[in-house]
C-alpha positions in Angstrom: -0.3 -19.9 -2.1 -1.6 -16.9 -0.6 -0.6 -13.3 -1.7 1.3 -12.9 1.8 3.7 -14.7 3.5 4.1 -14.2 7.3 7.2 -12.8 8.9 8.6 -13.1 12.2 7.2 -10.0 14.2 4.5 -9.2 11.9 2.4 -6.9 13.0 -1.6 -6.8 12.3 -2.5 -3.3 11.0 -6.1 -1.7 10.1 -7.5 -1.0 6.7 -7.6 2.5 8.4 -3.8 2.5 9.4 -2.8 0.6 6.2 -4.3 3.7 4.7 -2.6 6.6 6.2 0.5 5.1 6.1 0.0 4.8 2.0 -1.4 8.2 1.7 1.2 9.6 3.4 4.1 7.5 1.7 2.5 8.8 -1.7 2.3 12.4 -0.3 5.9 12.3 0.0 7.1 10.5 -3.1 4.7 13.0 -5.2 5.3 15.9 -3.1 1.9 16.4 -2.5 -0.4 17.2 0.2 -1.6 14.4 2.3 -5.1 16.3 1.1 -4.7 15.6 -2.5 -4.6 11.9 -1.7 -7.9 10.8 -3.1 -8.3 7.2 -1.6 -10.7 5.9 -4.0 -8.9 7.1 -7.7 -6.4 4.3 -9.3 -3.0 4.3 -8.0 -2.5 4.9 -12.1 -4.4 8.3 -11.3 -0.8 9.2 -9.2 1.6 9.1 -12.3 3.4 6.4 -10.2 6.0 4.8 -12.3 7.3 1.3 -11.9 9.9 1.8 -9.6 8.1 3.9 -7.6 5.5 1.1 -7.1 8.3 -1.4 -6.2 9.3 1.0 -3.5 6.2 1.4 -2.1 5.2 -2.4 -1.6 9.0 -2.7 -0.1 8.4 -0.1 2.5 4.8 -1.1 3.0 6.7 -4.6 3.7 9.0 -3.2 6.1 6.4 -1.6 8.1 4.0 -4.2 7.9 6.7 -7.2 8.9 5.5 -9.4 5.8 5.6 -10.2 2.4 3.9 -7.9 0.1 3.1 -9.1 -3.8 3.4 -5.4 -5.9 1.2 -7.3 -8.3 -2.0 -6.7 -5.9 -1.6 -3.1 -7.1 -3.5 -4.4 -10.1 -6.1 -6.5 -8.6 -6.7 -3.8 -5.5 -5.6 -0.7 -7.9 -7.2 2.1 -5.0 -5.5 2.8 -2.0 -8.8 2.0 -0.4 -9.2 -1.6 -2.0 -5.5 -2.3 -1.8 -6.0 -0.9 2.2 -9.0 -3.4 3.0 -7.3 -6.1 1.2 -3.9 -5.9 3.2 -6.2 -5.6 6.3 -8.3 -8.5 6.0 -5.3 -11.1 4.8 -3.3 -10.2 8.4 
């Protein structure tokens, strides 16, 4: 069974778009600059806890109109990888 499952109204986004959207999600939750959102460090890099995680993949499903597996963070663990991944399974 694949990582994703398709939702009514799902919408194809870019690695590009997948991208932003996650650097600027993390910006906010970390209260950082968009700027200090290096796309190619570990998402481990961002002190993210848990929950934080769980948010993320549950907003990124929301905007994305599909199911999103959190445990892709591990096997995509850069907002870059996990960016191209999302991308290419649309």
């Amino acid at each position: 069974m694949s990582s994703f499952e398709e939702q009514e109204g799902g919408v194809r986004r870019t690695a590009e778009e997948i991208q932003q959207w996650l650097i600027d999600y993390l910006a906010r939750e970390l209260e950082r600059s968009p700027d200090e959102i290096d796309v190619t460090i570990p998402f481990d890099d961002f002190a993210m806890d848990s929950a934080t995680a769980i948010g993320m993949t549950g907003d990124l499903e929301d905007w994305l109109g599909r199911h999103v597996d959190p445990s892709l963070l591990y096997d995509y663990p850069t907002i870059e990888t996990f960016s191209q991944c999302l991308a290419e399974e649309s």
